[in-house]
C-alpha positions in Angstrom: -23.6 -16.4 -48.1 -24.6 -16.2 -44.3 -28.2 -17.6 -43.7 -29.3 -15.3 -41.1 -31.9 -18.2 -40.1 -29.1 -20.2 -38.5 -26.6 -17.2 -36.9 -29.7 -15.1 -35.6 -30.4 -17.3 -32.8 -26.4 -17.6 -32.2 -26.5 -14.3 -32.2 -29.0 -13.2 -30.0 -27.9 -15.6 -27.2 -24.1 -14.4 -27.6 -25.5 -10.7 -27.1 -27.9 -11.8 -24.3 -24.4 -13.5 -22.1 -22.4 -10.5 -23.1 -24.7 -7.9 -21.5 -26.0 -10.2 -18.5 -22.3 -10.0 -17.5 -21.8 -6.0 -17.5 -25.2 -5.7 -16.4 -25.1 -8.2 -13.1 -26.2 -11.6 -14.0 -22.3 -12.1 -13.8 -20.1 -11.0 -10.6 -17.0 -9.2 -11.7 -13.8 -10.5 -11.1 -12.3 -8.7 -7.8 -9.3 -6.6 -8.7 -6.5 -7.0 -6.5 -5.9 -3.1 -5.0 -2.5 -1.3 -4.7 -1.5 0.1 -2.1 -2.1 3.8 -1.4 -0.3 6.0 0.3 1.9 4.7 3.3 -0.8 2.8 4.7 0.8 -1.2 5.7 3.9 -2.3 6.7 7.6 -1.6 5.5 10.9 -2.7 6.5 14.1 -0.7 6.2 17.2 -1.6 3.9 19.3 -3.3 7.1 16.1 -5.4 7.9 16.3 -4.7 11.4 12.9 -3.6 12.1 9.6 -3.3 10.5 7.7 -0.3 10.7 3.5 -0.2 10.2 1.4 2.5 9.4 -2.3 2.6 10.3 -4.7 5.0 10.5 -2.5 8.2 11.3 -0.5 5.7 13.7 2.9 4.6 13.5 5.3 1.6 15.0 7.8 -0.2 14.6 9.3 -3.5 16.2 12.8 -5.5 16.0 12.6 -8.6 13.6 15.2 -10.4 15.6 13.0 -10.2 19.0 9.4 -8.9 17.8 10.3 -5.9 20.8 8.9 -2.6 20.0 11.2 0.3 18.7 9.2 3.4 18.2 5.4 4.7 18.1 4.1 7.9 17.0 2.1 9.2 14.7 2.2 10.6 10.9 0.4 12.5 8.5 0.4 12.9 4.8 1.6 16.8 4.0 0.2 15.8 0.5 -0.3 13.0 -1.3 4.0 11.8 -1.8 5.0 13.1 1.5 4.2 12.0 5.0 5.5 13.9 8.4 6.2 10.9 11.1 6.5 12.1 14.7 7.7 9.4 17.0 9.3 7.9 20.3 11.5 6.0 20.6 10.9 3.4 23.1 14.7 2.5 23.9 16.3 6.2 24.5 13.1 7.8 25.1 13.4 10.6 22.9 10.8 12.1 20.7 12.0 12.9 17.0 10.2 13.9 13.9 10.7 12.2 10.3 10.2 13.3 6.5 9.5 10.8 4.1 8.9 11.0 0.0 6.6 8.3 -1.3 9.4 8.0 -4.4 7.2 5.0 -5.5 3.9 2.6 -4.3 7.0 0.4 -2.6 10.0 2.8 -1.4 10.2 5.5 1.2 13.0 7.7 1.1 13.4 9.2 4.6 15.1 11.9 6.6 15.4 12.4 10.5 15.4 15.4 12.5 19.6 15.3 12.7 20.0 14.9 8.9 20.1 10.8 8.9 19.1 9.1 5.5 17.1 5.8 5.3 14.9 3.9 3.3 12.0 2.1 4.0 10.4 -0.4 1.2 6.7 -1.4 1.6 6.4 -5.4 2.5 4.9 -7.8 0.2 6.9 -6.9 -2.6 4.5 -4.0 -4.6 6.1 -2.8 -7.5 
């Protein structure tokens, strides 16, 4: 038989801890955040340059040489699709891009002449 004499205390404190930690006197552990949307950096499949979107602005540089490729801009169409328009800073043209947020690290994308190419985000999100 439980004496209640002896587990009341035990149970009062173990209450007291539990709720002192969903009520503040603990500081939740910080969540590491995914990714959302195409905000970050991402690198196509050849490797050849790395791409970063920020705050409706877009760029990309060489990895070889650090030189910058293309700049632009982008917006989301809806939340899996995101309309890139861009320069590029070699030929001096000004294309536009569609890509298709397939998943939290792969961009499928297509060019204004038909071209396919993927981009996967950096840091390996899955």
């Amino acid at each position: 038989m439980v004496n209640f004499r002896r587990v009341g205390p035990l149970v009062t404190v173990v209450t007291a801890l539990i709720v002192s930690g969903c009520v503040g006197g603990v500081a939740p552990r910080e969540i590491a955040s995914r990714p959302t949307g195409v905000e970050g950096q991402w690198m196509d499949t050849q490797r050849v340059a790395i791409s970063t979107f920020s705050g409706g602005r877009f760029d990309s540089v060489a990895t070889d040489t650090g030189n910058r490729l293309s700049e632009g801009t982008y917006h989301m169409r809806d939340r899996n699709n995101v309309e890139i328009t861009m320069t590029s800073l070699i030929r001096q043209t000004r294309t536009s891009v569609n890509c298709a947020l397939v998943s939290p690290s792969q961009l499928n994308c297509t060019n204004a002449s038909g071209q396919n190419f993927v981009l996967t985000r950096r840091g390996g999100v899955s």
